[in-house]
N, C-alpha and C positions, 0 to 999 in steps of 0.2 A: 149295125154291125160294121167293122171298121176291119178291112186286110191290110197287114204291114210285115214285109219283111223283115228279118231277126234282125241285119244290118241295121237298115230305117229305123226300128225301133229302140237300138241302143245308143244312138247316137240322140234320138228326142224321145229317150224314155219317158222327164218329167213332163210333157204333152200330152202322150198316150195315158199317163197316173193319173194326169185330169181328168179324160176323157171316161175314164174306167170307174174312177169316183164318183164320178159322174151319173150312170148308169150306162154305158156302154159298151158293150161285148167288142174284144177285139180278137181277131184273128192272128195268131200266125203264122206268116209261112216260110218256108225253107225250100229253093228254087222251083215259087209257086206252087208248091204240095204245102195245104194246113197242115201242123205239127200241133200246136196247142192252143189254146186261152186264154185271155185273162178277161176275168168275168169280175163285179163287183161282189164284196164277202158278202155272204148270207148267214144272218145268225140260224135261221131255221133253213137249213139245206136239207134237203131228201138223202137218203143213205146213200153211201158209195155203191158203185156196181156189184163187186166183192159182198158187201152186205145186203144184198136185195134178194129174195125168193127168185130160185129158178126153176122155168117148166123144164120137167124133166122126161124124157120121150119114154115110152114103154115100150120092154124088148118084143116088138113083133116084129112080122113080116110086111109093115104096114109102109111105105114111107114118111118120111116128114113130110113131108106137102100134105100129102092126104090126110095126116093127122092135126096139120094145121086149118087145114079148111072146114074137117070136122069139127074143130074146138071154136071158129070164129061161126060156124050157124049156127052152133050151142048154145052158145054166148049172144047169139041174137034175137033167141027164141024165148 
């Protein structure tokens, strides 16, 4: 994984296009805070977030935590 500034990397885009062609995950950042990625295309990508199943909490008096710690012994059992 490769961190570069948005500046750094406009100005040696065609470097970074190798490097990503490549296979390599690049960072970027925007005064040191990640912003985004460029990752190499994947013909078979996993669904977007928007399209994935989500656990959906049941209306108790329960907290999430509690509910999450139940569902991973569950799941471990």
């Amino acid at each position: 994984m490769i961190k570069v500034n948005v500046k750094h990397l406009l100005h040696n885009f065609a470097e970074y296009k190798k490097k990503v062609k490549a296979g390599e995950r690049v960072v970027i950042l925007e005064h040191k805070i990640p912003i985004m990625d460029l990752t190499p295309y994947q013909e078979k990508c996993s669904k977007p977030g928007w399209k994935r199943e989500h656990f959906v909490l049941p209306s108790t008096k329960t907290s999430a935590t509690e509910i999450c710690l139940k569902t991973r012994k569950e799941e471990r059992n």
